[in-house]
C-alpha positions in Angstrom: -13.4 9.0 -3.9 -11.1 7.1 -1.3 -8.2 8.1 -0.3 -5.6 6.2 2.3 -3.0 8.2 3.9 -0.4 6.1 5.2 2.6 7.5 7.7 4.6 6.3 10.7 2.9 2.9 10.9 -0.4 4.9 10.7 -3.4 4.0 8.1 -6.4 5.7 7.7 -8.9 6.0 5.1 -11.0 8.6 4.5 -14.3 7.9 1.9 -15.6 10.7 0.6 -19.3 9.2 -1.1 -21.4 11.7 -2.1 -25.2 11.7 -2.7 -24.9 8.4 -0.2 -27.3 8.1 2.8 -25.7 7.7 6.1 -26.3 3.8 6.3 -23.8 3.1 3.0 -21.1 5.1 4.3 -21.2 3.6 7.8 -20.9 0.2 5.9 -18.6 1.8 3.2 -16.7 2.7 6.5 -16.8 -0.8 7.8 -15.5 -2.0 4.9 -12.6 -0.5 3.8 -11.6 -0.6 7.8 -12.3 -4.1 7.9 -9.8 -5.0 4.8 -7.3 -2.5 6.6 -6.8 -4.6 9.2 -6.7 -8.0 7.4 -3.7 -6.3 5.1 -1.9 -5.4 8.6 -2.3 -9.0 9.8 -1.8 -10.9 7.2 1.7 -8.6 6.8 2.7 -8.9 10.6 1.7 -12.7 10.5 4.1 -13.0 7.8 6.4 -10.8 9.5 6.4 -13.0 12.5 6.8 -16.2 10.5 9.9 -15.2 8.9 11.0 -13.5 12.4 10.1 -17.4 13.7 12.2 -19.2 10.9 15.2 -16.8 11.6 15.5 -16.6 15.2 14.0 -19.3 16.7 13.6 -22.2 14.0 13.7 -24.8 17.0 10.5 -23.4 18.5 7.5 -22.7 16.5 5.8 -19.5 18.1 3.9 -17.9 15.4 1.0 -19.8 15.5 0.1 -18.3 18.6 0.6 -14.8 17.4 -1.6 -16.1 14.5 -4.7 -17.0 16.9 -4.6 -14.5 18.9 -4.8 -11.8 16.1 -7.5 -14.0 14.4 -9.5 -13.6 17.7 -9.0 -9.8 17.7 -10.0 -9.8 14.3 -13.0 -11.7 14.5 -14.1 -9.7 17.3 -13.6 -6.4 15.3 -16.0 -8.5 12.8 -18.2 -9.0 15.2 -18.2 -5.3 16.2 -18.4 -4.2 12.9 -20.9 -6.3 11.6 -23.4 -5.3 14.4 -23.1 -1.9 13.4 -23.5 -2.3 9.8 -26.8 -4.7 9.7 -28.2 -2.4 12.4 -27.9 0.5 9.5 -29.6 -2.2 7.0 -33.1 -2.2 6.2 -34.1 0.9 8.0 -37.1 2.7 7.0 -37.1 6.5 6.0 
């Protein structure tokens, strides 16, 4: 069962999998964290874009906002990634 709770610019998800080993819900975990965040960026990004187009036409800042979020993210990838092959593969 998966359940997201959303308030005050807050999102978590909770997954409930039972009859799962520990390994699948730390990547189940991952996951569903991992497309979290790509839904908030790719809404800010978008966000800032139109903010850019508004405001500021003349100057075109976004792009920066765009690579520095894409190195956040990819370094949350990187994070989560680690954790998840680590659980991969392990003998019981």
């Amino acid at each position: 069962m998966l359940q997201l709770l959303c308030g005050a610019g807050f999102v978590a998800a909770v997954v409930e999998i039972r009859m799962a080993g520990k390994g699948f819900r730390v990547r189940e975990n991952h996951r569903i964290l991992l497309t979290i965040h790509a839904l908030v960026m790719i809404s800010a990004l978008l966000a800032c874009a139109v903010l850019n187009r508004r405001f500021s036409p003349e100057r075109f800042w976004v792009q920066w906002v765009a690579l520095g979020w894409a190195a956040l993210f990819a370094a949350h990838l990187w994070v989560f990634s680690r954790g998840t092959l680590a659980t991969m593969g392990r003998r019981r």
